[in-house]
C-alpha positions in Angstrom: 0.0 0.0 0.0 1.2 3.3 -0.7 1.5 5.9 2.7 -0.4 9.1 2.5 1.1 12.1 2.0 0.8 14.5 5.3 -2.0 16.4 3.2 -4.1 13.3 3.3 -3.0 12.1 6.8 -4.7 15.6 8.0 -8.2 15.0 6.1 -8.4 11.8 7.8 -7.8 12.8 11.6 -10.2 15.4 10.8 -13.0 12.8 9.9 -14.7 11.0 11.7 -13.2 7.3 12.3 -14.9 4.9 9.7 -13.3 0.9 10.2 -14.3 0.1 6.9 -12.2 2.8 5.6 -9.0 1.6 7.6 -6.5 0.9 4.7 -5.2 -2.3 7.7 -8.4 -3.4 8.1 -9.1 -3.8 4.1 -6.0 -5.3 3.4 -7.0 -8.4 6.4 -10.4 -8.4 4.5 -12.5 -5.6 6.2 -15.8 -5.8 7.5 -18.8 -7.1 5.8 -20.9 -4.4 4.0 -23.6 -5.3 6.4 -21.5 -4.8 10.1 -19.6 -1.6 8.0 -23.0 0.7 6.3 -21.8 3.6 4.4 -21.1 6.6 6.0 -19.9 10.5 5.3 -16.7 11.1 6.1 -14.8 14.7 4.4 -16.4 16.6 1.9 -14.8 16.1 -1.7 -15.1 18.7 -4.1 -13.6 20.9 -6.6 -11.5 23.0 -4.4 -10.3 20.0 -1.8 -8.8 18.5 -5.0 -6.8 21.8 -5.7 -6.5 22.5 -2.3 -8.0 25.8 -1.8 -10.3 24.7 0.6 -10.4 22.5 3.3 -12.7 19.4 2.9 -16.1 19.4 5.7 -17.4 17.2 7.6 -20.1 14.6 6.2 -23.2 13.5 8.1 -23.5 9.7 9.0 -26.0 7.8 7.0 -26.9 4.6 6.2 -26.5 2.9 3.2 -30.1 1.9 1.1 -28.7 -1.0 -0.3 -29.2 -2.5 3.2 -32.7 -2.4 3.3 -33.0 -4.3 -0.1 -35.1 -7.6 0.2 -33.0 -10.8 0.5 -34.1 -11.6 -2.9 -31.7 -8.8 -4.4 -29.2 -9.1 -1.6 -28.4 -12.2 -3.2 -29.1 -11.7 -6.9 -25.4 -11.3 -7.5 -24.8 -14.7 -6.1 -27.5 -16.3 -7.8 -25.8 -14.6 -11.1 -22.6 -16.0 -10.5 -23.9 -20.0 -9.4 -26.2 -19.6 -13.0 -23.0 -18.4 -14.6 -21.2 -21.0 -13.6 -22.6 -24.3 -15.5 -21.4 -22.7 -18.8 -18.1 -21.4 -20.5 -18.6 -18.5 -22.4 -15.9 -17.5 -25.2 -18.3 -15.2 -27.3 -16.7 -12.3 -29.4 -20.1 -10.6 -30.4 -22.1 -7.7 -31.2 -25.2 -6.6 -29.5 -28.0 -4.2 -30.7 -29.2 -2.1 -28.0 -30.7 1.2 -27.5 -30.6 2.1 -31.4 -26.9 1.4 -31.9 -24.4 -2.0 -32.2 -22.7 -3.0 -29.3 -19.1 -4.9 -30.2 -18.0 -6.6 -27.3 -16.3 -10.1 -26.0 -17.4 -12.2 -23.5 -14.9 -15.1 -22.1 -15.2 -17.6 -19.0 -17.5 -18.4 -16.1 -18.2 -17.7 -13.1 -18.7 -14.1 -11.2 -18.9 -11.7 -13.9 -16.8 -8.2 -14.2 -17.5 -5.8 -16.5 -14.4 -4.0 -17.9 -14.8 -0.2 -19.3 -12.3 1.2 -21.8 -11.0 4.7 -21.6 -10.3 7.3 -24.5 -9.2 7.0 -27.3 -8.8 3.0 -27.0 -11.1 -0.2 -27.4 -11.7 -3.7 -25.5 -8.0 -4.6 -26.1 -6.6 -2.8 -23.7 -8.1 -4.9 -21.3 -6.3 -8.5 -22.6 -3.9 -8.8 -19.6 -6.9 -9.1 -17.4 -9.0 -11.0 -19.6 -6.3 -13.3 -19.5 -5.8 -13.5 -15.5 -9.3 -13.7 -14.8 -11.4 -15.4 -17.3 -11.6 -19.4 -16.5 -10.3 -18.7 -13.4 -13.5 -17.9 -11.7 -14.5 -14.8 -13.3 -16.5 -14.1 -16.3 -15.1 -11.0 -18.4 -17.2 -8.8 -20.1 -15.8 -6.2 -22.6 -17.6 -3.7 -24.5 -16.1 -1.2 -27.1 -18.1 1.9 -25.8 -20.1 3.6 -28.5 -17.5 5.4 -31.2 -14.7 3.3 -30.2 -13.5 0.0 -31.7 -16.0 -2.0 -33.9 -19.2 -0.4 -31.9 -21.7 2.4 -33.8 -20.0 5.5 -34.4 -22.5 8.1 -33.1 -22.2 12.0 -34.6 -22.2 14.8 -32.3 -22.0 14.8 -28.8 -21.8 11.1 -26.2 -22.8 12.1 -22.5 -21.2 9.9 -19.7 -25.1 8.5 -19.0 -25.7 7.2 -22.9 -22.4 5.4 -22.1 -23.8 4.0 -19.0 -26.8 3.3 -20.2 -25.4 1.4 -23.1 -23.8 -0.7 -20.6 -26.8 -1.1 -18.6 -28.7 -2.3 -21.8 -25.7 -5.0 -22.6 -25.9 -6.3 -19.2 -30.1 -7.2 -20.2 -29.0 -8.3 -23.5 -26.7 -11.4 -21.3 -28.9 -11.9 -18.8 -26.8 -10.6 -15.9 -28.8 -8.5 -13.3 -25.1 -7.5 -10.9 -21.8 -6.9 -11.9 -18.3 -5.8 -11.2 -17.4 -3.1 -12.7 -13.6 -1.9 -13.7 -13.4 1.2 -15.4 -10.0 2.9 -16.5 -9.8 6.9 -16.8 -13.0 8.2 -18.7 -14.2 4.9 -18.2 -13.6 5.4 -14.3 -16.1 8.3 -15.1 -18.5 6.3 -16.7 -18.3 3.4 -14.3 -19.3 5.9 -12.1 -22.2 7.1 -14.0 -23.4 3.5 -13.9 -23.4 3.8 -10.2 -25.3 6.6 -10.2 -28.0 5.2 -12.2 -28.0 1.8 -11.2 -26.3 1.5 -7.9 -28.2 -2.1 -7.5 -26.6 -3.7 -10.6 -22.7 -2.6 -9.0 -21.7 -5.3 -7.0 -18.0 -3.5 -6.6 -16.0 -0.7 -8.2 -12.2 -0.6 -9.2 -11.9 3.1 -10.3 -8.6 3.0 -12.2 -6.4 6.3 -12.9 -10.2 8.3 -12.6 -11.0 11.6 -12.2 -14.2 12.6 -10.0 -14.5 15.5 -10.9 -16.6 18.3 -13.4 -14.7 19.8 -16.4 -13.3 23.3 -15.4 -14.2 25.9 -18.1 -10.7 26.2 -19.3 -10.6 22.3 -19.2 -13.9 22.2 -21.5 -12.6 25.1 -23.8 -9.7 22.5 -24.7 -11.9 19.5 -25.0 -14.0 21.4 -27.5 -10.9 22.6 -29.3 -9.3 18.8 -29.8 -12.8 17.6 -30.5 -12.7 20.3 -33.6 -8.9 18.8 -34.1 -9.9 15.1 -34.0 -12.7 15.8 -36.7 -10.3 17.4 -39.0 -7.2 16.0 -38.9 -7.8 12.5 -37.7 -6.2 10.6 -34.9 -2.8 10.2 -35.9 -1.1 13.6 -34.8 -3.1 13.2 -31.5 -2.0 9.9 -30.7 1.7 10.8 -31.2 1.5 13.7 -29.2 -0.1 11.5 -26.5 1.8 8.0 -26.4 4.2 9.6 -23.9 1.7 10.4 -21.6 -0.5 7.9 -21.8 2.6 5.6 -20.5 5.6 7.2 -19.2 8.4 7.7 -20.9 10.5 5.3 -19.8 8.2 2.5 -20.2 7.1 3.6 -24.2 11.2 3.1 -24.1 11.6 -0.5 -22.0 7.8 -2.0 -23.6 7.8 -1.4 -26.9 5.2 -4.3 -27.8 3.2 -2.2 -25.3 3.6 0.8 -26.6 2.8 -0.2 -30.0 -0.1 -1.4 -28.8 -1.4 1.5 -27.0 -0.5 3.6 -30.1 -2.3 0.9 -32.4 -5.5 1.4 -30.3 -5.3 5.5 -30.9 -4.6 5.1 -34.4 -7.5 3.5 -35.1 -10.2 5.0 -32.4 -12.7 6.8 -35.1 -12.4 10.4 -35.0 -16.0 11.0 -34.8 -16.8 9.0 -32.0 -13.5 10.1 -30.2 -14.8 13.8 -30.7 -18.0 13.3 -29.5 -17.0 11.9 -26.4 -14.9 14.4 -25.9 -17.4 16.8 -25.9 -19.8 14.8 -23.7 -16.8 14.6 -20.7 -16.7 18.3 -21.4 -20.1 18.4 -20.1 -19.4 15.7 -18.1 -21.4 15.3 -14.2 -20.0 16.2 -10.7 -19.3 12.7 -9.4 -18.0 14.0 -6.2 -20.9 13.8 -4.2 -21.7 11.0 -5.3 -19.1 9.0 -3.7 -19.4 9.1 0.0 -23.0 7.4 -1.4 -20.9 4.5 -2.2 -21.9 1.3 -0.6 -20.1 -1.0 -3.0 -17.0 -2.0 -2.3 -14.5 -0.2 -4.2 -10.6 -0.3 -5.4 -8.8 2.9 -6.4 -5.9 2.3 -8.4 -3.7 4.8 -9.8 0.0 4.7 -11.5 2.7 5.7 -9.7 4.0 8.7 -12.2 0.3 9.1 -13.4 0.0 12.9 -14.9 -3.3 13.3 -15.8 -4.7 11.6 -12.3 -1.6 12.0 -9.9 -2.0 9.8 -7.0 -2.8 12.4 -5.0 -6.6 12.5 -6.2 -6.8 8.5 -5.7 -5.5 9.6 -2.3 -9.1 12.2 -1.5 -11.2 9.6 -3.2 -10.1 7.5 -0.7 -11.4 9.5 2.3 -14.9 10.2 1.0 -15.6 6.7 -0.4 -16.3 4.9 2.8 -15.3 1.4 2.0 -12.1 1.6 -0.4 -8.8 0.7 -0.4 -6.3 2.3 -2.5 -3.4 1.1 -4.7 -0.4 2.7 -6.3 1.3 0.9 -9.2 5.1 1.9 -9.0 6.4 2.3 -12.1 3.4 3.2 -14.1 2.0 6.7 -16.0 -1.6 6.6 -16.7 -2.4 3.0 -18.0 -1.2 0.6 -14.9 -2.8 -2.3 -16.2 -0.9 -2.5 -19.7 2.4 -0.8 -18.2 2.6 -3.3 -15.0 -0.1 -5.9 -16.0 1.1 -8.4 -13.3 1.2 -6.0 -10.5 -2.1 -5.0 -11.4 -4.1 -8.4 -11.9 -2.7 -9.3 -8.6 -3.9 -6.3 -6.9 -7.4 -6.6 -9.2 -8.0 -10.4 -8.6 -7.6 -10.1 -4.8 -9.8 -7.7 -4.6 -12.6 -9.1 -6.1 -12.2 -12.4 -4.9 -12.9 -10.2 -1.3 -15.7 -8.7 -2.7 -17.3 -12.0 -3.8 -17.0 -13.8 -1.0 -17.7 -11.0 1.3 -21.1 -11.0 -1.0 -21.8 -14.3 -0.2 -21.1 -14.2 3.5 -23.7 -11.4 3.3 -26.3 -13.1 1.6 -26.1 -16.2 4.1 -26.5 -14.0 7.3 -29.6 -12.7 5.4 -31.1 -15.9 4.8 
């Protein structure tokens, strides 16, 4: 685990003390999401992040989820026993809500849902694909709408017709609760999922994510490389960004990786690119949405991350009441492609946690 800074250290002893929070206690396993119910701890918003002003204090609360009947308690293990009996290795395409939906759907077991970020596809997400799928774990992995072989939609993509897509996939294969692991923009929109269907997210990994709503000069230079995108392709973008995207040293020591990364911008469509762009320009304040978290949730963030420093993973941390947090050493802005194993071990541990702390749930229910 990676020590808070003194910043961070000073937020928490100004909160009030939440066990399920205790970065000791999650790493032994934590409490049960039953004997630990959501609760406000410091306020997150724009300024906290910058540091202008000081984070305030949260009232306690319970979370709603608890007072769900036993029946949807335990719809995430009856997903994953029904899951079980059958090995799925489907690359596919799914029509829903007016569009095609390309995605690939491998093992069985307890499904996971894994959300791409911009500008790349479902491939990014092969290392875990591989360490999870057969092995427990059902993958699930869309091309969001614009990217990879999915409809290209003109104009502008809000975070909640991504999540909503999503949301419609999940009907499509029959699957009523999932994990979800989203990476960057698709932190944001696994977050958006949360928002709208908070009974479908069994747990959250937020990977390299960014809570927050686009500043004005921010959306000023979203709307500017959306015009870029549009005329001039992806190619100059993608160069500009490979370093970046990974740091520099690893586009130097990984070169099959950073082929690979730069592959996936190449060929990202430019309209679809640009109009998610301008739909995270508009994009929804998820800040207060997170001390609502029940879920149990993972916060992972490279080391020498520059768009989402560690720091940020860091504030999540005290506002989402049951996370844990995890720093990749070595790693910019794409910790699962530039330290894969670090990151599936970290990833599958997790969620093996969450699943059987699920379960435990569901029997003291019953």
């Amino acid at each position: 685990m990676f020590d808070r800074s003194a910043r961070t250290l000073a937020l928490l002893q100004a909160s009030p003390p939440v066990s399920a929070r205790s970065r000791s206690d999650t790493r032994a396993g934590g409490g049960s999401r039953q004997a630990a119910p959501c609760s406000g701890a410091a306020g997150y918003g724009a300024r906290a992040v910058g540091g202008e002003e000081p984070p305030t204090a949260r009232p306690f609360f319970f979370c709603p989820l608890l007072t769900l009947p036993l029946s949807r308690i335990a719809s995430f293990v009856v997903t994953y026993q029904t899951t079980k009996t059958a090995k799925y290795t489907n690359t596919d395409s799914a029509s829903v809500r007016g569009i095609n939906v390309d995605y690939t759907d491998h093992g069985a077991g307890c499904p996971v849902l894994f959300i791409h970020g911009h500008p790349f596809d479902q491939t990014m997400w092969r290392p875990q694909v591989k360490a999870l799928a057969g092995r427990g774990y059902r993958t699930i992995v869309p091309d969001l709408r614009g990217y990879g072989r999915s409809t290209v939609v003109p104009g502008v993509t809000p975070m909640d017709a991504f999540a909503r897509d999503l949301a419609a996939l999940l009907d499509h294969l029959g699957l009523d609760v999932v994990n979800v692991v989203g990476l960057s923009m698709g932190g944001q929109v696994a977050l958006e999922m949360y928002r709208l269907f908070p009974d479908r997210v069994d747990s959250l990994t937020l990977v390299a994510t960014n809570p927050m709503p686009e500043t004005a000069q921010g959306r000023l230079a979203r709307e500017r490389l959306a015009a870029r995108l549009r005329e001039q392709g992806m190619r100059g973008y993608a160069d500009d960004m490979l370093v970046g995207m990974m740091t520099a040293e690893n586009v130097r020591a990984l070169p099959s990786v950073a082929d690979h990364v730069r592959t996936m911008m190449y060929a990202a469509p430019p309209e679809g690119a640009a109009a998610a762009q301008l739909g995270r320009a508009r994009r929804p304040d998820h800040t207060l949405l997170l001390k609502r978290i029940c879920a149990p949730t993972l916060l992972l963030v490279g080391q020498h991350d520059r768009f989402t420093p560690p720091e940020g993973a860091e504030l999540m941390h005290v506002q989402v009441p049951d996370s844990i947090v995890e720093i990749i050493e070595g790693a910019g802005h794409l910790p699962n492609l530039e330290r894969p194993e670090r990151f599936n071990e970290v990833l599958r541990r997790f969620l093996d946690q969450a699943r059987d702390r699920t379960r435990a749930l569901s029997n003291t229910r019953s």
